[in-house]
C-alpha distance (Angstrom), angle and dihedral (degrees) to the residues before:
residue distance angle dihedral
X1 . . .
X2 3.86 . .
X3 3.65 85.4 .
X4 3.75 88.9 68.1
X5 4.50 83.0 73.4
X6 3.58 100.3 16.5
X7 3.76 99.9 51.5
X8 3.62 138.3 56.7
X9 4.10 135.9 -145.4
X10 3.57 126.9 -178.8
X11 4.27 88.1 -127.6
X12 4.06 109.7 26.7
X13 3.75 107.4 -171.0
X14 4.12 87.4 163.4
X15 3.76 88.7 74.0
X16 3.38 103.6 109.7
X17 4.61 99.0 -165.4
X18 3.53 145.9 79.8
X19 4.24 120.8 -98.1
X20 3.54 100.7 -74.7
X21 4.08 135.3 -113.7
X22 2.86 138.0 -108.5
X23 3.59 138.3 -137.2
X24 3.97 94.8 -120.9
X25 3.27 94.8 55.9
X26 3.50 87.6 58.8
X27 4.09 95.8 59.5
X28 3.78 129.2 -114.0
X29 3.73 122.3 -32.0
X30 4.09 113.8 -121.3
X31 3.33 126.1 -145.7
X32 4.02 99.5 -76.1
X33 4.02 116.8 -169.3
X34 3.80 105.8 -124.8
X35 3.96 94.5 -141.3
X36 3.26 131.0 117.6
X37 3.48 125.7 -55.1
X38 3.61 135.4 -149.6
X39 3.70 117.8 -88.0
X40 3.91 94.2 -137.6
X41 3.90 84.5 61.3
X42 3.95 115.6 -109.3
X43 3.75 113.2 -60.9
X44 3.45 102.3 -123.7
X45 4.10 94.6 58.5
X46 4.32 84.5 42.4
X47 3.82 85.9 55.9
X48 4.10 98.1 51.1
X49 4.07 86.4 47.9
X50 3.48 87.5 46.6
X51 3.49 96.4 52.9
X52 3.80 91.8 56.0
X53 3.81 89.6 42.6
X54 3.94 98.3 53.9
X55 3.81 90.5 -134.8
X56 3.91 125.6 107.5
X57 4.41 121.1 -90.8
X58 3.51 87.9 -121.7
X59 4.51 81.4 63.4
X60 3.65 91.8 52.4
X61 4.01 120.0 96.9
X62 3.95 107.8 178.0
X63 3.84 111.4 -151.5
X64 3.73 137.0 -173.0
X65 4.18 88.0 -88.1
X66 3.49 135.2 -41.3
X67 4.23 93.9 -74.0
X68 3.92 83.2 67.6
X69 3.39 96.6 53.6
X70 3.73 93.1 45.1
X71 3.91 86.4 44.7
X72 3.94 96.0 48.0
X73 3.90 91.1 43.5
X74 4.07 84.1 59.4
X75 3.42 90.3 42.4
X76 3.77 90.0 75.0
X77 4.04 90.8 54.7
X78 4.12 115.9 98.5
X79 3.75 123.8 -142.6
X80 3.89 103.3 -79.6
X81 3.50 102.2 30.8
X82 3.35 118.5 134.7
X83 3.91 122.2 -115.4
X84 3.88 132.0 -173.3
X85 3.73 122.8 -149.1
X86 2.99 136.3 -167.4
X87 4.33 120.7 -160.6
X88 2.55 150.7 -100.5
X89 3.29 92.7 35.6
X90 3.84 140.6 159.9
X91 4.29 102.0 -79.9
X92 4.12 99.6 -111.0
X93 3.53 89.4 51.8
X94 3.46 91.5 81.3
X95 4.35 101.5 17.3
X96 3.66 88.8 58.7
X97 3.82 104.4 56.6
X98 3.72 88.0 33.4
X99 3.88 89.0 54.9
X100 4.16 83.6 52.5
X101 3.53 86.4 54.7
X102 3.77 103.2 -110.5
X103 3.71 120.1 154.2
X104 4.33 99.9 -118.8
X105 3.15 112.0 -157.1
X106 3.95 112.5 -157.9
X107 3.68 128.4 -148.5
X108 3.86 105.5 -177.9
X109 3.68 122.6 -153.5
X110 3.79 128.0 -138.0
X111 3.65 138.9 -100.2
X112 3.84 90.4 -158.1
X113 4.21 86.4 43.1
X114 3.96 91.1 55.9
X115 3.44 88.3 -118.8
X116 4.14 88.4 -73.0
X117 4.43 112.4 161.0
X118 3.94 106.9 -91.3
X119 3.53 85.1 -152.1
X120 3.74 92.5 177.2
X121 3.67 83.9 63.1
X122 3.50 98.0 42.3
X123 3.80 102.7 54.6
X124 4.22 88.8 38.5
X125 4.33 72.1 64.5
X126 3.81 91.9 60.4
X127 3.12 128.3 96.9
X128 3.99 139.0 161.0
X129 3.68 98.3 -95.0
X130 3.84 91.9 52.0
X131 3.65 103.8 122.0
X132 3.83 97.5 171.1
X133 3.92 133.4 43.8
X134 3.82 108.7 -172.3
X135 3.86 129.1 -175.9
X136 3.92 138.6 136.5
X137 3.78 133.0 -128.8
X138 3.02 115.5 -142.0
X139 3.66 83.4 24.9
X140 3.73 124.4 -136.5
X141 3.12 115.9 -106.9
X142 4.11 102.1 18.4
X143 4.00 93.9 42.0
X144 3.66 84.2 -132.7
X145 4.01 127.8 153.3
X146 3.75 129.1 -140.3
X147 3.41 108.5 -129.4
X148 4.19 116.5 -127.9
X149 3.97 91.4 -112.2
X150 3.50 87.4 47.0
X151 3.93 87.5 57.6
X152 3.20 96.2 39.3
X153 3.37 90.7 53.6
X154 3.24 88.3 52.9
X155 3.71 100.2 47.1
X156 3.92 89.7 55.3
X157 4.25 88.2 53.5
X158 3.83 84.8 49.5
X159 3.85 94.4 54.5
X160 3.51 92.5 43.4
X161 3.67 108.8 45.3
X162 4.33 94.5 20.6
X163 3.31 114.1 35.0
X164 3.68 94.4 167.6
X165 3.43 95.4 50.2
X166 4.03 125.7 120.7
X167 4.31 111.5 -148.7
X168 3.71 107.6 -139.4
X169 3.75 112.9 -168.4
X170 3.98 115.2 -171.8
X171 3.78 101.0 -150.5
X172 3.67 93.0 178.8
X173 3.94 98.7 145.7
X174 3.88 93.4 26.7
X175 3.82 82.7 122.8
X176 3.79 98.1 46.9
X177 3.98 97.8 97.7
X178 3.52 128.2 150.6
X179 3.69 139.0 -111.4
X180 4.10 107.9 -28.1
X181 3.77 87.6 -26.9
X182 4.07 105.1 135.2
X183 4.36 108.8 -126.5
X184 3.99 105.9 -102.5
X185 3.65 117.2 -100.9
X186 3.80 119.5 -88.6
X187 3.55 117.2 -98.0
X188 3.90 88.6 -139.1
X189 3.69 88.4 104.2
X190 3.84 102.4 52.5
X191 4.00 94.8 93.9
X192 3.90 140.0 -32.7
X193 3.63 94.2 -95.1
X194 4.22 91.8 59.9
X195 3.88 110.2 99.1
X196 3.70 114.9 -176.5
X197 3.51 133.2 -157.8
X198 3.91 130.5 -167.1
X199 3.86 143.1 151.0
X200 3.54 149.6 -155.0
X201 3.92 100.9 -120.0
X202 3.82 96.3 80.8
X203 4.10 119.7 46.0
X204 3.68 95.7 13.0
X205 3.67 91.4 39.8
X206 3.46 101.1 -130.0
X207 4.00 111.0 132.5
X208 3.72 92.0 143.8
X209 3.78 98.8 63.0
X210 4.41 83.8 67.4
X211 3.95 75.6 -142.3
X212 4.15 116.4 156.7
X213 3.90 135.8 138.1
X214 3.82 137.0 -156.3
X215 3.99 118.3 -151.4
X216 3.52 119.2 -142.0
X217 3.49 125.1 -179.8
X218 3.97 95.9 177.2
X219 3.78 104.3 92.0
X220 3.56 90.8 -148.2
X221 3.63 100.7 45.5
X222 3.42 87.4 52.2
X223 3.74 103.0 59.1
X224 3.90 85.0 46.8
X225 3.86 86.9 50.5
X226 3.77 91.4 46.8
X227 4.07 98.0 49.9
X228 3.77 87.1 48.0
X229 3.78 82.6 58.6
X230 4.16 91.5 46.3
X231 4.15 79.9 48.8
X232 3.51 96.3 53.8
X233 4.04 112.0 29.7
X234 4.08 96.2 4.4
X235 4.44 79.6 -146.7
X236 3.70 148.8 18.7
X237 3.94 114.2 -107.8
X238 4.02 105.8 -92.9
X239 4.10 83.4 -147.8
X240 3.15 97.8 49.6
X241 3.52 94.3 42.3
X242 3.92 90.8 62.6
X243 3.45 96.9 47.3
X244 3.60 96.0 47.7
X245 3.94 89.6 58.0
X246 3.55 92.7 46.2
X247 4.10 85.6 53.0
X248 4.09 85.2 51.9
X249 3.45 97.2 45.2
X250 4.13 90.3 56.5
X251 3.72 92.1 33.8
X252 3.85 93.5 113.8
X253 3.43 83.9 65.1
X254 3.51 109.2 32.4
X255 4.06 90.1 52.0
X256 3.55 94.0 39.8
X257 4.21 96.2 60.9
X258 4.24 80.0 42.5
X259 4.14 93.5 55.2
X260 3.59 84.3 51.9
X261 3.79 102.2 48.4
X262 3.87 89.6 39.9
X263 4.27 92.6 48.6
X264 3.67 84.8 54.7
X265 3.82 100.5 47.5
X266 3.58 88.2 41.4
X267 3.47 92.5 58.8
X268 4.06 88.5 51.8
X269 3.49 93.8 52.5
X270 4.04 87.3 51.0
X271 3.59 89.7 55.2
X272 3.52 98.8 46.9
X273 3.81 96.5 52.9
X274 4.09 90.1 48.8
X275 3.92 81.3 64.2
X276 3.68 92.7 46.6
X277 3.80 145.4 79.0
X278 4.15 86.2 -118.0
X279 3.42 131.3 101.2
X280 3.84 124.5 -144.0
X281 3.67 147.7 -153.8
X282 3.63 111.0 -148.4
X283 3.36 105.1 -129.8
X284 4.48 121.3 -132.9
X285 3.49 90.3 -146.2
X286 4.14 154.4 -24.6
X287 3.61 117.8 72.8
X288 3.87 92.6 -85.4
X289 3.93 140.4 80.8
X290 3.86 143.9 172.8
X291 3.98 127.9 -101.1
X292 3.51 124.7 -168.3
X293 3.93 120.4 -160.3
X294 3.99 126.4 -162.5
X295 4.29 93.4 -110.0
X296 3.68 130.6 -16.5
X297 3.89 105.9 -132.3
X298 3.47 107.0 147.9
X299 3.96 101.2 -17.1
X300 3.60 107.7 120.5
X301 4.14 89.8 40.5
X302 3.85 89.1 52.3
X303 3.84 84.1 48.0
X304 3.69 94.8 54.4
X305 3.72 86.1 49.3
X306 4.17 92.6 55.4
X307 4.47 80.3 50.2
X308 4.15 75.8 -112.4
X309 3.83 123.6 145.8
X310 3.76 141.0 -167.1
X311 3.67 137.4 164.2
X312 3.41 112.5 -102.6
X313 3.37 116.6 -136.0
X314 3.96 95.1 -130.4
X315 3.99 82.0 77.7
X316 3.01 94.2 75.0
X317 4.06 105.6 31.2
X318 3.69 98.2 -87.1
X319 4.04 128.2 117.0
X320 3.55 107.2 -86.4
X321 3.84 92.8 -122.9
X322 3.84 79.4 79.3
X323 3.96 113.4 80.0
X324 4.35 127.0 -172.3
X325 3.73 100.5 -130.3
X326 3.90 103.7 -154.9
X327 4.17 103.7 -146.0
X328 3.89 101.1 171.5
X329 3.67 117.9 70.3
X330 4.15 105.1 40.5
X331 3.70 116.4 84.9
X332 3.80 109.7 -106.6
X333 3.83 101.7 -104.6
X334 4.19 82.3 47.4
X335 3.60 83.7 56.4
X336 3.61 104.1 46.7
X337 3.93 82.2 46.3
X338 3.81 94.7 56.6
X339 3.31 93.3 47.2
X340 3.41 95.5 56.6
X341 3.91 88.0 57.3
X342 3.43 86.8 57.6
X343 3.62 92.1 58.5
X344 4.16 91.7 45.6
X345 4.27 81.8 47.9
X346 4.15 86.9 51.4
X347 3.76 102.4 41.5
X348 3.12 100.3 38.3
């Protein structure tokens, strides 16, 4: 998945963000001290994410994106500890307990389900050593939200069957919505044993600020959390700190021109796949979704060949007749043009 930075293609569907900022539209940059800074992250940036969150400053943790926090909540997992997955997922969600040595346990979800919670399937999965329940909403790759009975439901399995177990919900594109549609609320309030993580690369389109946070309601868990952070980064980036309040502070604005752009190329890519041999989730938010095609054969080759890409869904532990369409960041007529490469790449 290097590729995804390291490489270019003329039409990248596999991007997976909104356009992003830039610094001007963010107003001038003040003199900032280039010290340390804390490694909680600097109250008054924990207080605007906790805001938004519904949980207390003193809960928030910022961390250099949301693949830290998801890295630092695994951190805390010993070798034999049981995990439960649930995929497709985003690719270190799995590699980097697995690397710890923790026994994953995967429950996929389904294409033909729309990606909805089999939660019969999920709490036969649990068992008392399970240490670590993780999931998305909106899910990467589908763009699909959990619903709060489905969490709920969830959450009751969990205290049942896992006692032990810690609930980590990557909310990631929880603030990708579309059109005038308000973001969902944060699951950070469900129960004590919910830790959230989320970022500012994908709705607000700010992957270069490396700017995430986990919420942690447990007082113990968080100090643990927090001196894994100290551990791994000692401090949060005082300049990236800044900016990313100054991106909070204007995210009314800066998400509301993004639900806009992303209801309308939604509604492209909608359009495009009732005119194709594809079928499609429709996704409940993020500016991403999942196609499936009849057989791959020589697809993603022909693809390559058109300077085309898409995700496929193999990354992230889905059948590769599956593919993450990224909607958000091309201009429209871009879009409507790499589309219709994907069509050539399919029919031909």
């Amino acid at each position: 998945m290097a590729s995804l930075i390291d490489a270019s293609v003329r039409y990248d569907l596999a991007e997976s963000t909104c356009p992003p900022l830039t610094t001007d539209e963010l107003g001038p940059l003040p003199a900032l001290s280039l010290g340390y800074g804390t490694t909680r992250g600097p109250e008054s940036l924990r207080a605007l994410i906790a805001a938004e969150t519904g949980v207390s400053a003193d809960q928030v943790l910022v961390t250099a994106g949301a693949q830290q926090a998801l890295s630092l909540v695994a951190s805390l997992l010993s070798p034999g500890d049981g995990v439960v997955l649930l995929t497709p997922c985003f690719p270190p969600a799995r590699s980097v307990p697995e690397a710890i040595g923790a026994r994953v346990d995967v429950v996929p979800l389904s294409f033909d389900d729309g990606y909805r919670m089999p939660l019969d399937r999920v709490a036969s999965a649990l068992r008392p050593d399970t240490r670590l329940v993780s999931l998305a909403s909106p899910q990467n790759p589908s763009g699909v939200r959990f619903t709060e009975e489905e969490l709920g439901g969830l959450l009751a399995a969990v205290s049942d069957r896992a006692p032990e177990a810690v609930v980590l919900v990557d909310e990631t594109y929880r603030s990708s919505s579309y059109s005038d549609a308000s973001p969902a609320r944060s699951a950070a309030g469900l129960s004590p044993r919910v830790v959230t993580c989320s970022s500012l690369s994908k709705a607000h389109g700010a992957p270069g600020l490396r700017t995430g946070w986990l919420t942690a309601p447990d007082a113990d868990l968080y100090v643990r959390l927090q001196e894994a952070k100290f551990r791994s980064t000692v401090a949060s980036s005082t300049v990236d700190s800044f900016l990313a309040e100054q991106v909070l502070r204007r995210q009314a604005s800066i998400l509301a021109t993004r639900a806009s752009r992303l209801r309308a190329a939604l509604d492209v890519v909608v359009r495009w796949a009732a005119g194709q041999p594809v079928e499609i989730v429709v996704p409940d938010g993020g500016a991403l979704c999942c196609l499936r095609i009849d057989r791959v054969g020589e697809f993603y080759s022909r693809l390559t060949a058109l300077d085309t890409r898409v995700a496929p869904g193999s990354w992230f532990g889905d059948d590769d007749r599956v593919f993450r369409v990224g909607f958000g960041h091309l201009p429209i007529e871009d879009l409507v043009e790499a589309l219709d490469r994907v069509g050539l790449a399919i029919s031909s």
